[in-house]
CHARMM internal coordinates of N, CA and C (Angstrom, degrees):
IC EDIT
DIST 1 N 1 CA 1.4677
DIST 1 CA 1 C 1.5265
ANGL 1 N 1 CA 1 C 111.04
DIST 1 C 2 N 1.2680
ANGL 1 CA 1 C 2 N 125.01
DIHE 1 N 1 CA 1 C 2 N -3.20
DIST 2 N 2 CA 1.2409
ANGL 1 C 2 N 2 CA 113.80
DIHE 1 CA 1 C 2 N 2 CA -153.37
DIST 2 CA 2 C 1.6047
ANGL 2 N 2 CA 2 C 100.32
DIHE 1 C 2 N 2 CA 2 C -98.80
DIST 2 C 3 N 1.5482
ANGL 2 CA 2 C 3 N 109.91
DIHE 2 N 2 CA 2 C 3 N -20.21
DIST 3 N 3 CA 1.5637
ANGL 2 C 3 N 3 CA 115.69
DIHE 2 CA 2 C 3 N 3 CA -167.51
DIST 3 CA 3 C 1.1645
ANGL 3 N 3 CA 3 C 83.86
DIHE 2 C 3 N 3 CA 3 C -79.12
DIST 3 C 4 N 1.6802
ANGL 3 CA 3 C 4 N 155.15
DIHE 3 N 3 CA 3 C 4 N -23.26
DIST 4 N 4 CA 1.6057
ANGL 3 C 4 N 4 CA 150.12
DIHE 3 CA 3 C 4 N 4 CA 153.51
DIST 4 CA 4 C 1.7691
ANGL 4 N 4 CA 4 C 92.83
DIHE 3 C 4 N 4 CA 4 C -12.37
DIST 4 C 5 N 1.4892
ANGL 4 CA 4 C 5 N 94.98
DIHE 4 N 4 CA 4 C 5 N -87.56
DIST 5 N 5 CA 1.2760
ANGL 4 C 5 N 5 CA 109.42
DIHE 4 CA 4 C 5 N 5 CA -166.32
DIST 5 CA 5 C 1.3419
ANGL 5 N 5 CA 5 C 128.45
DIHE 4 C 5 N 5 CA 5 C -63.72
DIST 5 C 6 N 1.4731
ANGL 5 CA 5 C 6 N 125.18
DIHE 5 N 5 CA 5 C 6 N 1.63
DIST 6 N 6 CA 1.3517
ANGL 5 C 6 N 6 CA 124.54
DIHE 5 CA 5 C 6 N 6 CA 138.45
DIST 6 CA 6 C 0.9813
ANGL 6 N 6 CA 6 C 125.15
DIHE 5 C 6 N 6 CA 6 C -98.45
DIST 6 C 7 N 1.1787
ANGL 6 CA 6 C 7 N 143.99
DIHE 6 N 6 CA 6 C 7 N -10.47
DIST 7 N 7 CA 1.4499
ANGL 6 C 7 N 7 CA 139.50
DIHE 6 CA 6 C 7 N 7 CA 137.65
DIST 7 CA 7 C 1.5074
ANGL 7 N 7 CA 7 C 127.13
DIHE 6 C 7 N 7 CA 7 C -35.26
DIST 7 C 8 N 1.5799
ANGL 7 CA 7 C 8 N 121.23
DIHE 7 N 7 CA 7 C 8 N -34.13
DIST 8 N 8 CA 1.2790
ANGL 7 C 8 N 8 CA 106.38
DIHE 7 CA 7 C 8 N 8 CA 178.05
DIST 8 CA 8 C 1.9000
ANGL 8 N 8 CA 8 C 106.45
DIHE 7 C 8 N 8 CA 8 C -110.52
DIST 8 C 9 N 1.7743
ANGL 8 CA 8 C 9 N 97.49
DIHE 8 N 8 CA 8 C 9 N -3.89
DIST 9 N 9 CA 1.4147
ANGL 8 C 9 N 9 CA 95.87
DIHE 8 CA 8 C 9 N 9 CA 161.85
DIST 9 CA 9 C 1.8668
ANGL 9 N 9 CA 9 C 121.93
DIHE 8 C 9 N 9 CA 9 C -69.04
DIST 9 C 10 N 1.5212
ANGL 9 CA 9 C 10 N 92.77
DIHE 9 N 9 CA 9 C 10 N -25.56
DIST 10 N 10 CA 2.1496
ANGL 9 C 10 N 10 CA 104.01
DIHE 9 CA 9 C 10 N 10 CA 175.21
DIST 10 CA 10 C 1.5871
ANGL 10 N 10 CA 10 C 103.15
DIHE 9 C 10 N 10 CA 10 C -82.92
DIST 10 C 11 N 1.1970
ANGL 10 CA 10 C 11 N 123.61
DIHE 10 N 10 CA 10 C 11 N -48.55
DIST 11 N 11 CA 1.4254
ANGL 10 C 11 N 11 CA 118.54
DIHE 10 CA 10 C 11 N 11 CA -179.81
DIST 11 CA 11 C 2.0993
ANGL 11 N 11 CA 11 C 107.49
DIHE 10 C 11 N 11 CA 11 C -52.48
DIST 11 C 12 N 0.9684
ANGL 11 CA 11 C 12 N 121.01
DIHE 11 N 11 CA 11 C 12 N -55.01
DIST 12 N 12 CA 1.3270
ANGL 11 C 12 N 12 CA 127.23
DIHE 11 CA 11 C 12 N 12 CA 178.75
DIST 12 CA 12 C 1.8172
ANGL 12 N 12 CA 12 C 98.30
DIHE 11 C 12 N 12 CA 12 C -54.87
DIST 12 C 13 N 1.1324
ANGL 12 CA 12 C 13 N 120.78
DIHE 12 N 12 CA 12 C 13 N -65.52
DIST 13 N 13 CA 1.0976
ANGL 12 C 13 N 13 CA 117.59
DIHE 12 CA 12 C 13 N 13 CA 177.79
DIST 13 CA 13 C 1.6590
ANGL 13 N 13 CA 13 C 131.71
DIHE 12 C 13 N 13 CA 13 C -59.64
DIST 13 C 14 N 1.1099
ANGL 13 CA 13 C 14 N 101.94
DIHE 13 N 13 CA 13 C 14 N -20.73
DIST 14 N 14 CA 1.7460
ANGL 13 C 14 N 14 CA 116.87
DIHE 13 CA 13 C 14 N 14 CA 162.92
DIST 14 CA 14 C 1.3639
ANGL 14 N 14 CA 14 C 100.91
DIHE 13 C 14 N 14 CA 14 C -85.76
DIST 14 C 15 N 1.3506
ANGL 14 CA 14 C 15 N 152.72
DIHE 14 N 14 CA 14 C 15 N 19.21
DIST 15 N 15 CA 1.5297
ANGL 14 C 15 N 15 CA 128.54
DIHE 14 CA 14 C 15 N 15 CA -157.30
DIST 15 CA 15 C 2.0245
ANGL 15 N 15 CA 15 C 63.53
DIHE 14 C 15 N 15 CA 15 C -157.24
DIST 15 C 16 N 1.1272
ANGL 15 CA 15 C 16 N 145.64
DIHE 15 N 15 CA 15 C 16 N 1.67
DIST 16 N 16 CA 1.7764
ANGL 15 C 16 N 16 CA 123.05
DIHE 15 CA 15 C 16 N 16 CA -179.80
DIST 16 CA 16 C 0.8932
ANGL 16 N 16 CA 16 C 108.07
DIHE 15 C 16 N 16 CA 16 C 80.02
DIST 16 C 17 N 1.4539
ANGL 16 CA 16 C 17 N 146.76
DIHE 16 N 16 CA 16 C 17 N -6.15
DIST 17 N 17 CA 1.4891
ANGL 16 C 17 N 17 CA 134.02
DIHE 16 CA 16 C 17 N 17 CA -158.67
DIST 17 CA 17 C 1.5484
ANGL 17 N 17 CA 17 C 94.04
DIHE 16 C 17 N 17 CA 17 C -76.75
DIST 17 C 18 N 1.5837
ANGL 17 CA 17 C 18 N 98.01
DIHE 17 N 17 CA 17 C 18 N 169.88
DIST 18 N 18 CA 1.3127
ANGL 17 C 18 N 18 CA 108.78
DIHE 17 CA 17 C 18 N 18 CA 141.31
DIST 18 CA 18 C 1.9419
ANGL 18 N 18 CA 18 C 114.73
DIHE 17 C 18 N 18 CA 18 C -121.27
DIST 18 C 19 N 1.5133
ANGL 18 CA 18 C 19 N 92.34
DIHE 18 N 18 CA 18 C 19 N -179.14
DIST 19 N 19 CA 1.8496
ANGL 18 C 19 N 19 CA 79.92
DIHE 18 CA 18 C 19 N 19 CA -175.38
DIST 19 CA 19 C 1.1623
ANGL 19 N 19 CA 19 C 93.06
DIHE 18 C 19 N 19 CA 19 C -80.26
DIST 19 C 20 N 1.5095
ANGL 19 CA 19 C 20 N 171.89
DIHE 19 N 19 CA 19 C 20 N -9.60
DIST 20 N 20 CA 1.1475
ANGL 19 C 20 N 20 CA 145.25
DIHE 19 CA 19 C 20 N 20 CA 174.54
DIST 20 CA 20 C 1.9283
ANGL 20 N 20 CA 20 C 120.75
DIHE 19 C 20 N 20 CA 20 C -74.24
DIST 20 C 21 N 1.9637
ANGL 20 CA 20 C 21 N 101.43
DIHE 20 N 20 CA 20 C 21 N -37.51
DIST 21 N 21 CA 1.3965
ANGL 20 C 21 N 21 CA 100.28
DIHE 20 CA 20 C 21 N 21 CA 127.29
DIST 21 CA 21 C 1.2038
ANGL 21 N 21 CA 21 C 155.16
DIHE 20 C 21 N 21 CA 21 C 35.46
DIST 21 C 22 N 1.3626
ANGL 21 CA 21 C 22 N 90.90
DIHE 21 N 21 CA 21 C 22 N -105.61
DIST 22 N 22 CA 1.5187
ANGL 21 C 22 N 22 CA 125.35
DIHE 21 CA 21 C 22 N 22 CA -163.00
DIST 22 CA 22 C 1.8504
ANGL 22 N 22 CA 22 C 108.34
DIHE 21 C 22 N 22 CA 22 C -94.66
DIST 22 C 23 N 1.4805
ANGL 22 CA 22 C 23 N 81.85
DIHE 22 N 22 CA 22 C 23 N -35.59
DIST 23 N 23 CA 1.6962
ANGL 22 C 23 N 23 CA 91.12
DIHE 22 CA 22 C 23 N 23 CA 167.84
DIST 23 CA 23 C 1.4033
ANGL 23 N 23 CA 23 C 141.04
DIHE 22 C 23 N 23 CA 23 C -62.07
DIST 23 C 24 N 1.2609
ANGL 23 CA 23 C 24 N 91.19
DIHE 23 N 23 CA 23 C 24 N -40.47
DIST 24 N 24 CA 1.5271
ANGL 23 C 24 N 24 CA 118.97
DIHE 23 CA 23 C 24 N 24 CA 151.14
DIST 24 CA 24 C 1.3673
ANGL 24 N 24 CA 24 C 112.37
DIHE 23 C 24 N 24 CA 24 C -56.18
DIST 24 C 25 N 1.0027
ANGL 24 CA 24 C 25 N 140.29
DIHE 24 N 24 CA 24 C 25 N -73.63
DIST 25 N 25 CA 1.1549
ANGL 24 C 25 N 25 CA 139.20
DIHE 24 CA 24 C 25 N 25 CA -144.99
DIST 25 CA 25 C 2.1572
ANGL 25 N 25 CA 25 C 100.12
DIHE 24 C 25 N 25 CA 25 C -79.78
DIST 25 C 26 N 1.5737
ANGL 25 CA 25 C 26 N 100.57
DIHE 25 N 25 CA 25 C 26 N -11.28
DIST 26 N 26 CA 1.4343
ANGL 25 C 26 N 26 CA 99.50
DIHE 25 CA 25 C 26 N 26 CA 164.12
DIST 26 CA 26 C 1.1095
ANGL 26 N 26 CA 26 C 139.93
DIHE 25 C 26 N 26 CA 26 C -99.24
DIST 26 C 27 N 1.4575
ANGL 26 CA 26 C 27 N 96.33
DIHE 26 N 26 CA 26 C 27 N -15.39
DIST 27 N 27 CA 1.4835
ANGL 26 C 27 N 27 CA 134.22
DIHE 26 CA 26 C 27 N 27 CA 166.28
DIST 27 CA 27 C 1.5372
ANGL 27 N 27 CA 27 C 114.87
DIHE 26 C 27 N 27 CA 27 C 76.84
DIST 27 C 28 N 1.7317
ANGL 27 CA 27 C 28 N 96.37
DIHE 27 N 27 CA 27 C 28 N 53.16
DIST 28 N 28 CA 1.2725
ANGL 27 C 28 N 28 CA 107.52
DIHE 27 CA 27 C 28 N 28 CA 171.61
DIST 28 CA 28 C 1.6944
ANGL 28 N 28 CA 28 C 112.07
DIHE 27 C 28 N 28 CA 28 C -135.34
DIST 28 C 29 N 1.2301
ANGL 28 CA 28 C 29 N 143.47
DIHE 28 N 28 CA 28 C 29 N -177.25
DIST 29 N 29 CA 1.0641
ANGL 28 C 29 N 29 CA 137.94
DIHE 28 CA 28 C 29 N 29 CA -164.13
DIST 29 CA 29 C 2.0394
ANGL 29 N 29 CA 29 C 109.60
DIHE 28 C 29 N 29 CA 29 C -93.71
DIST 29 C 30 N 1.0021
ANGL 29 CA 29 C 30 N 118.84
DIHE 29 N 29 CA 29 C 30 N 161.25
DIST 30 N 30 CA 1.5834
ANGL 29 C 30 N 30 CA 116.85
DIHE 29 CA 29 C 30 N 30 CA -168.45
DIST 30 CA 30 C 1.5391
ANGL 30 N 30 CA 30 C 106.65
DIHE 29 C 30 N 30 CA 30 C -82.85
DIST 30 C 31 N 1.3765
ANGL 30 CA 30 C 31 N 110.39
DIHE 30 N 30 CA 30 C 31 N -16.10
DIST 31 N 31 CA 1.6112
ANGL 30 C 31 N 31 CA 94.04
DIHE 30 CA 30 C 31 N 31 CA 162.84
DIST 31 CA 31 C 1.5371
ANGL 31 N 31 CA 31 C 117.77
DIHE 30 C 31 N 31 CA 31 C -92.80
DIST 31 C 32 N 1.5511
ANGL 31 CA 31 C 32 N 117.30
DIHE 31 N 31 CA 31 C 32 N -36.42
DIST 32 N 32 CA 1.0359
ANGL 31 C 32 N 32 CA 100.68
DIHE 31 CA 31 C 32 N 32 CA 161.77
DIST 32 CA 32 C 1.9995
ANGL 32 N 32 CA 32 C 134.06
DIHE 31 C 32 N 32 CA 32 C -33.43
DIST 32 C 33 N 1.3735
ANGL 32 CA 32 C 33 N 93.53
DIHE 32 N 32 CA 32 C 33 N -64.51
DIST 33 N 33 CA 1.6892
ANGL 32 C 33 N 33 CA 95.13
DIHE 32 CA 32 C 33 N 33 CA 161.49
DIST 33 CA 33 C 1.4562
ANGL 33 N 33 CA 33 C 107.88
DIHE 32 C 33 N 33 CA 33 C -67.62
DIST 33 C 34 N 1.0434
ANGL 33 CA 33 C 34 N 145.65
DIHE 33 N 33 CA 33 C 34 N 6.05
DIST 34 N 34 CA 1.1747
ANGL 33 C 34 N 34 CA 116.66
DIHE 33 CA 33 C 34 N 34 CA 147.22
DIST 34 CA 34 C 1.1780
ANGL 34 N 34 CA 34 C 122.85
DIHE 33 C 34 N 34 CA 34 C -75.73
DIST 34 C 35 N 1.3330
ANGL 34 CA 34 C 35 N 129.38
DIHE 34 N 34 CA 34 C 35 N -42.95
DIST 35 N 35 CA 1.8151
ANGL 34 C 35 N 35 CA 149.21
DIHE 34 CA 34 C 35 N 35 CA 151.07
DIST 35 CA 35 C 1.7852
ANGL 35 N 35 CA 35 C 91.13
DIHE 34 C 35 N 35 CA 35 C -8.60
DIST 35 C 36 N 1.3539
ANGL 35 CA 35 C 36 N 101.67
DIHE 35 N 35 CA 35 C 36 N -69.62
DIST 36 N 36 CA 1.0661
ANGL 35 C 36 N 36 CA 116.11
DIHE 35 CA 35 C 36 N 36 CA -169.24
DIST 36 CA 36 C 1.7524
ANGL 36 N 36 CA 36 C 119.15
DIHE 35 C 36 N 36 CA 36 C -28.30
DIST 36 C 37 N 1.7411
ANGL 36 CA 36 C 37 N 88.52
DIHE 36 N 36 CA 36 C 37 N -74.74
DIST 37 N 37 CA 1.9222
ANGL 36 C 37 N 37 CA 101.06
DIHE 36 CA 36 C 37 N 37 CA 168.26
DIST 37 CA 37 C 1.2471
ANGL 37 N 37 CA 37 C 111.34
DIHE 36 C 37 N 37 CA 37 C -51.66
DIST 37 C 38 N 1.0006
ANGL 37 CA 37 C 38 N 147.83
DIHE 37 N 37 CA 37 C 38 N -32.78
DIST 38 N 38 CA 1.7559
ANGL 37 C 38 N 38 CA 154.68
DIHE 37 CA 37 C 38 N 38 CA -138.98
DIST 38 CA 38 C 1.3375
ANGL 38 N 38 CA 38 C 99.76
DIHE 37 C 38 N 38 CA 38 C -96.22
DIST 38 C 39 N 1.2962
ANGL 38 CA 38 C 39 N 117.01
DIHE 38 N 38 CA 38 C 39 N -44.54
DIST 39 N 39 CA 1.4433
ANGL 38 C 39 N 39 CA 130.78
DIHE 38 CA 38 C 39 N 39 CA -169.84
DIST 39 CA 39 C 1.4544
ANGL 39 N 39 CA 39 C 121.58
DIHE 38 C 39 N 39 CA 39 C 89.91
DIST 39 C 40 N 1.3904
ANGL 39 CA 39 C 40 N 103.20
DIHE 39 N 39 CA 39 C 40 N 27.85
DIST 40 N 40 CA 1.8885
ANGL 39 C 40 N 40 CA 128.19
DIHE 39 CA 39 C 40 N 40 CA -167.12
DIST 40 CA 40 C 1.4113
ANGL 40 N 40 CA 40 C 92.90
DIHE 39 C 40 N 40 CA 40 C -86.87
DIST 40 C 41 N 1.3122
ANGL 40 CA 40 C 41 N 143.71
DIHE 40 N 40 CA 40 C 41 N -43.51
DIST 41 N 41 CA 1.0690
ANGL 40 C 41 N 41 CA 135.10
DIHE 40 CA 40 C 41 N 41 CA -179.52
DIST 41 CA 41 C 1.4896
ANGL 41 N 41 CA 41 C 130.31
DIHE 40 C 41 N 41 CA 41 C -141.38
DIST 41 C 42 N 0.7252
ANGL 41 CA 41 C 42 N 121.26
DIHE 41 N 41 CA 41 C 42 N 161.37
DIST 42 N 42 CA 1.7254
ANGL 41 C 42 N 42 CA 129.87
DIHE 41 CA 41 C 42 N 42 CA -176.09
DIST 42 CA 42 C 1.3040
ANGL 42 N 42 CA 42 C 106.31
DIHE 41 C 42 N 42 CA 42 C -78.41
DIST 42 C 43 N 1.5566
ANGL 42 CA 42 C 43 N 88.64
DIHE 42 N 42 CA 42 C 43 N 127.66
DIST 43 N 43 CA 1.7744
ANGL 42 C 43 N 43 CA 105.11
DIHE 42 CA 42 C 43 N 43 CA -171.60
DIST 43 CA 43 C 1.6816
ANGL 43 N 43 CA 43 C 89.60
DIHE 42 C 43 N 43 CA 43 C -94.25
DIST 43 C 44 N 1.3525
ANGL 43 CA 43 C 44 N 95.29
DIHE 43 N 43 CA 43 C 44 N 122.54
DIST 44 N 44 CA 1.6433
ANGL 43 C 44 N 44 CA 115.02
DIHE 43 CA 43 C 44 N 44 CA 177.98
DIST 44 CA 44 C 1.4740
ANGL 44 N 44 CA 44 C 121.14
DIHE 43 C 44 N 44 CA 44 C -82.70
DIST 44 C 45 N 1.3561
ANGL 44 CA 44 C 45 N 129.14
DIHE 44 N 44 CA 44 C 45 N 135.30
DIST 45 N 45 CA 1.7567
ANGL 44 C 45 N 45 CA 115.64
DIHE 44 CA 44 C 45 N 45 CA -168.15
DIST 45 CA 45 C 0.7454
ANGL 45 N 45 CA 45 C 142.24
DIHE 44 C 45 N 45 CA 45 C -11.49
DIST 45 C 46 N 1.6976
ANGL 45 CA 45 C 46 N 98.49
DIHE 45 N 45 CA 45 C 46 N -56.38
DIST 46 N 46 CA 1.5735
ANGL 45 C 46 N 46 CA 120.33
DIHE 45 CA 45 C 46 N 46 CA -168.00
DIST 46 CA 46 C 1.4608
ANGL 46 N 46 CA 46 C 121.65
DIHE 45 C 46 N 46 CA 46 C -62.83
DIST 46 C 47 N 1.8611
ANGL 46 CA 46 C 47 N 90.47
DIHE 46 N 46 CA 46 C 47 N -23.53
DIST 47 N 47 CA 1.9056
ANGL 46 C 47 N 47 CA 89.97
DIHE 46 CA 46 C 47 N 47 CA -178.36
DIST 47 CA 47 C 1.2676
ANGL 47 N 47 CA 47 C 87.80
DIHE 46 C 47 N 47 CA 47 C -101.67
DIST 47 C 48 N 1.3799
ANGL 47 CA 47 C 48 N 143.55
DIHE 47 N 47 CA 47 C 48 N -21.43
DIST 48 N 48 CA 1.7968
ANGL 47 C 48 N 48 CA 124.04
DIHE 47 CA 47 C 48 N 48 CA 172.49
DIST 48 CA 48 C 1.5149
ANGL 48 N 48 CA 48 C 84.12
DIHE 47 C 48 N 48 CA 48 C -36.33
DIST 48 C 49 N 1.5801
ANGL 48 CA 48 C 49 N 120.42
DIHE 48 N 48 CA 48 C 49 N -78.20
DIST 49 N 49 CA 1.5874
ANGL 48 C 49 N 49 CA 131.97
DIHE 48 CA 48 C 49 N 49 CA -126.33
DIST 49 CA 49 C 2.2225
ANGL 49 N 49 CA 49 C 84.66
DIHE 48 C 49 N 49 CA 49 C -69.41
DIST 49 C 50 N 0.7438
ANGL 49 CA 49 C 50 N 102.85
DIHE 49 N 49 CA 49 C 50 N -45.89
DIST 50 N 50 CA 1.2772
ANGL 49 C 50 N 50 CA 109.07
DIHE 49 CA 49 C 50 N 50 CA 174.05
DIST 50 CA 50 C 1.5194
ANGL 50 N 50 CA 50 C 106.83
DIHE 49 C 50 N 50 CA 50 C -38.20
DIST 50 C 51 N 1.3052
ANGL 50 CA 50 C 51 N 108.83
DIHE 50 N 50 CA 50 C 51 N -86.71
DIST 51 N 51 CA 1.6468
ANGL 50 C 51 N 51 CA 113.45
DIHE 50 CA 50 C 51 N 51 CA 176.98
DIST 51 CA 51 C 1.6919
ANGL 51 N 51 CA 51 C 121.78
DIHE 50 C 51 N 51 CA 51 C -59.96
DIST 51 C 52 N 1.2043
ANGL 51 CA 51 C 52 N 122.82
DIHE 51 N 51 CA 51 C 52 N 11.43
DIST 52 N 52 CA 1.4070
ANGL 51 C 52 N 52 CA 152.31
DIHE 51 CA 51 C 52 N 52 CA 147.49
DIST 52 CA 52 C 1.5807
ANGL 52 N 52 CA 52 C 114.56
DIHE 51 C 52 N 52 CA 52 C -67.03
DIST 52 C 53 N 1.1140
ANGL 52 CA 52 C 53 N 115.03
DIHE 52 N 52 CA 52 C 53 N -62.51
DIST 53 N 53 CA 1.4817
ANGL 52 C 53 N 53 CA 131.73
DIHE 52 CA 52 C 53 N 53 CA -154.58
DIST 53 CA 53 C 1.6813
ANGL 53 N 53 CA 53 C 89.23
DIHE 52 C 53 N 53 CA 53 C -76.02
DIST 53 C 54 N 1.2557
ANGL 53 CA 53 C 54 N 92.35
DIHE 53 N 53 CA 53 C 54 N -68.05
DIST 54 N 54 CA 1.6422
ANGL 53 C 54 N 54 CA 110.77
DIHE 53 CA 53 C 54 N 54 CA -161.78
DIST 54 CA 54 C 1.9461
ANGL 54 N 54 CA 54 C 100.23
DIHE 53 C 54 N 54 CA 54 C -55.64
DIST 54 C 55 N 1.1107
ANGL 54 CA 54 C 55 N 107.33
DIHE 54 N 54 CA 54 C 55 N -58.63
DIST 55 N 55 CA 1.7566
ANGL 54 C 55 N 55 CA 98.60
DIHE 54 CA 54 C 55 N 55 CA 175.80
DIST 55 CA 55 C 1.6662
ANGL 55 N 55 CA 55 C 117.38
DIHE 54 C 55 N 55 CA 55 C -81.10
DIST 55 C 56 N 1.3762
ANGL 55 CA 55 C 56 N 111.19
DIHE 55 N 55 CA 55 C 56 N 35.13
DIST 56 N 56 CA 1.5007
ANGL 55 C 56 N 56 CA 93.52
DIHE 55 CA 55 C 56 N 56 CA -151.60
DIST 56 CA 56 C 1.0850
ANGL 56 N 56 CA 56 C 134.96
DIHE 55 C 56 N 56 CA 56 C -9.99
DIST 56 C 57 N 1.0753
ANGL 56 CA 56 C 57 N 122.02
DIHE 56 N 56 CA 56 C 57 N 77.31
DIST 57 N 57 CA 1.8121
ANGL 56 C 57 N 57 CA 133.90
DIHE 56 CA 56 C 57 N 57 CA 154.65
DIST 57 CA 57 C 1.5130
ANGL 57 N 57 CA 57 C 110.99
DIHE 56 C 57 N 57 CA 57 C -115.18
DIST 57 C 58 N 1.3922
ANGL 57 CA 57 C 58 N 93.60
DIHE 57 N 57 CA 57 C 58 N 164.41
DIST 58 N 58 CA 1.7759
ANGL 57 C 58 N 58 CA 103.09
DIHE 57 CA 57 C 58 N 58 CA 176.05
DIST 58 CA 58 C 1.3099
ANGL 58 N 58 CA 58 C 143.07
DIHE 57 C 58 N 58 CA 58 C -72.23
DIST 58 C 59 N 0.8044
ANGL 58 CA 58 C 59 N 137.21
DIHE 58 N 58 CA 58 C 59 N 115.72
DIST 59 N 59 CA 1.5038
ANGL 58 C 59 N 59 CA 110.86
DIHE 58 CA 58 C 59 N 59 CA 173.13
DIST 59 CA 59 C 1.2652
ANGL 59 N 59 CA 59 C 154.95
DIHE 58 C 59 N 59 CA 59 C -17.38
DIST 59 C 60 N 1.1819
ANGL 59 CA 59 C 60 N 92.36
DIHE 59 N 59 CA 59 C 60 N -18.82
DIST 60 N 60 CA 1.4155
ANGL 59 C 60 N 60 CA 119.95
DIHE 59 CA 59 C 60 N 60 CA 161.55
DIST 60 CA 60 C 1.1438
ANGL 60 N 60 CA 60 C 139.87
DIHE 59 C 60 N 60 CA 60 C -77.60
DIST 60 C 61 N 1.1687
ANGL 60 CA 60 C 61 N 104.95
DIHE 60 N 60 CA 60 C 61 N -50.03
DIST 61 N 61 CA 1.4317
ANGL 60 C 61 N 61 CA 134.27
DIHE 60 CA 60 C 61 N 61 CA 144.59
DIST 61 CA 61 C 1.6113
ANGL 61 N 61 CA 61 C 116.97
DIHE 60 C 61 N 61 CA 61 C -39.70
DIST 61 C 62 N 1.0406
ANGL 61 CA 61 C 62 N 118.27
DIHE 61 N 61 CA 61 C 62 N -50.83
DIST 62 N 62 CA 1.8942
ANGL 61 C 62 N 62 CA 124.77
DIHE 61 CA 61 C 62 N 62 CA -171.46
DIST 62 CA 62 C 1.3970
ANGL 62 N 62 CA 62 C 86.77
DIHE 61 C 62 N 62 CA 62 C -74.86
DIST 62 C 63 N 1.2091
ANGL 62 CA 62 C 63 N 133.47
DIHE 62 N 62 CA 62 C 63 N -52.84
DIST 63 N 63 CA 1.5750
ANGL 62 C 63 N 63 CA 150.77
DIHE 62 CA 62 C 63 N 63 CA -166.28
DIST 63 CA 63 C 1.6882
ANGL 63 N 63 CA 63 C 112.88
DIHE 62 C 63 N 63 CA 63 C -59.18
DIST 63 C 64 N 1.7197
ANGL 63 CA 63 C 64 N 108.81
DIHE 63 N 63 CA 63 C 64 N -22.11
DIST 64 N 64 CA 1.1371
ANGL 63 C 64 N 64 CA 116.45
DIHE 63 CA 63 C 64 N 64 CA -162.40
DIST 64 CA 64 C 1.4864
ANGL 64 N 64 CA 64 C 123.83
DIHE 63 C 64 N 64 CA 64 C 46.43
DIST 64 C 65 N 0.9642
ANGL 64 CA 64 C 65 N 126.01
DIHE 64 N 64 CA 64 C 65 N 40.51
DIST 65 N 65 CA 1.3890
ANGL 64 C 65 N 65 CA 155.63
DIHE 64 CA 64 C 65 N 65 CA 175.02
DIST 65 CA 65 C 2.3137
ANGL 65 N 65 CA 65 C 99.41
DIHE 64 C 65 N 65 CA 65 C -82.44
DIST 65 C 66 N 1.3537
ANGL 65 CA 65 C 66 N 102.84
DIHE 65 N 65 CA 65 C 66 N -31.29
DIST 66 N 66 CA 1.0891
ANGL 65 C 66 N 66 CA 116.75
DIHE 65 CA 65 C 66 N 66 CA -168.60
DIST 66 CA 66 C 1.1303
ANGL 66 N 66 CA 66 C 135.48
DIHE 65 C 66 N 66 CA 66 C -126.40
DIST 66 C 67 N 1.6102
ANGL 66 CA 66 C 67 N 159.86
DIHE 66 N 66 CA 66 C 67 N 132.93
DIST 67 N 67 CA 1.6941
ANGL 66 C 67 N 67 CA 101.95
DIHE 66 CA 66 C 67 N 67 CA 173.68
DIST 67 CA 67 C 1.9436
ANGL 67 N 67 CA 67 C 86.24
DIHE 66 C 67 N 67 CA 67 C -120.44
DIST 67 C 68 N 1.2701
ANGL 67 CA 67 C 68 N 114.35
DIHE 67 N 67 CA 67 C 68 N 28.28
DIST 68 N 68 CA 1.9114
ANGL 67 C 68 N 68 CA 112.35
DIHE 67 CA 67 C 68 N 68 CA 148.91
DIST 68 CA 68 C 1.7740
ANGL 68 N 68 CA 68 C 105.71
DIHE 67 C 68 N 68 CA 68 C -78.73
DIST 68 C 69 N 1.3961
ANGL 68 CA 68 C 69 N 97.95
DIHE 68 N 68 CA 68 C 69 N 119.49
DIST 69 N 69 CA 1.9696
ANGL 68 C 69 N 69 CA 100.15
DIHE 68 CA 68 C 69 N 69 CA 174.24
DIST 69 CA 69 C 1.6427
ANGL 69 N 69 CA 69 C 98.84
DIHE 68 C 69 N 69 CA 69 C -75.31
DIST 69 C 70 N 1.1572
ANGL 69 CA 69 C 70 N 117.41
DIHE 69 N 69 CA 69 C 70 N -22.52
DIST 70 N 70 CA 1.3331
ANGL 69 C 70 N 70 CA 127.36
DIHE 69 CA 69 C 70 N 70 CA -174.57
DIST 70 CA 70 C 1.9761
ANGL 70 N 70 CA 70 C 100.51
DIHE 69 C 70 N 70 CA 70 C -28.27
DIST 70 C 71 N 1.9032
ANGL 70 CA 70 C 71 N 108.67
DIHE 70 N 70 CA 70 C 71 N 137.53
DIST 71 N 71 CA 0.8957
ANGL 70 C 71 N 71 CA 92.67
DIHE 70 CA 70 C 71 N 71 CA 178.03
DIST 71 CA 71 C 1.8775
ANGL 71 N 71 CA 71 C 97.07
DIHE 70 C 71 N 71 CA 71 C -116.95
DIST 71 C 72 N 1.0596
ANGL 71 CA 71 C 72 N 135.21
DIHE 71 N 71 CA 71 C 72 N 109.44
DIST 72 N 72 CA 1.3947
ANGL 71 C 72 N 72 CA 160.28
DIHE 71 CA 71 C 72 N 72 CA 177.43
DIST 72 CA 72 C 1.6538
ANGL 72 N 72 CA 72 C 77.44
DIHE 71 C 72 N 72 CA 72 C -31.88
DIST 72 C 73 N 1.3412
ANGL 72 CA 72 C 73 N 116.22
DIHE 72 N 72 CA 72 C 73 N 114.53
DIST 73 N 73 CA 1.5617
ANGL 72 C 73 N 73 CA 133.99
DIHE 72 CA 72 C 73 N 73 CA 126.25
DIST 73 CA 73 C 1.3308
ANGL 73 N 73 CA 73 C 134.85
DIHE 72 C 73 N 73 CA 73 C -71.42
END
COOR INIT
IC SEED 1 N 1 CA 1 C
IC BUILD
C-alpha cells in the first residue's frame, strides 16, 4: 500500500503542485492531504475519483494496481 502513497506524492510533484495546492483544488485541508502522502490515513473515493479526474489517470493506476496511467475508454 505504501507505493499508493508515493505515487500520488510523484504525480503532485511532477504536475508543480504543492500539497496545499492540491488540497484546494480537492477541497480538503493541506494536512489532511498530507495524511494522505504519509500514509496516516485512508484516501476516501471521492478524492481517488478526484485525483483521477484531475491527473487523468486511472484508478488503477493511483491504486498501483498498474503502472499504464492510461485511462481505458
Amino acid at each position: 500500500m505504501q507505493l499508493v502513497y508515493r505515487r500520488i506524492k510523484d504525480l503532485r510533484e511532477d504536475h508543480d503542485l504543492t500539497q496545499k495546492q492540491l488540497a484546494k483544488i480537492l477541497s480538503c485541508s493541506q494536512q489532511v492531504y498530507s495524511n494522505y502522502e504519509l500514509g496516516q490515513r485512508d484516501i476516501p473515493t471521492d478524492i481517488l475519483l478526484g485525483l483521477s479526474r484531475f491527473y487523468d489517470v486511472s484508478i488503477d493506476y493511483l491504486l498501483n494496481n498498474t503502472d499504464n496511467p492510461q485511462i481505458n475508454r
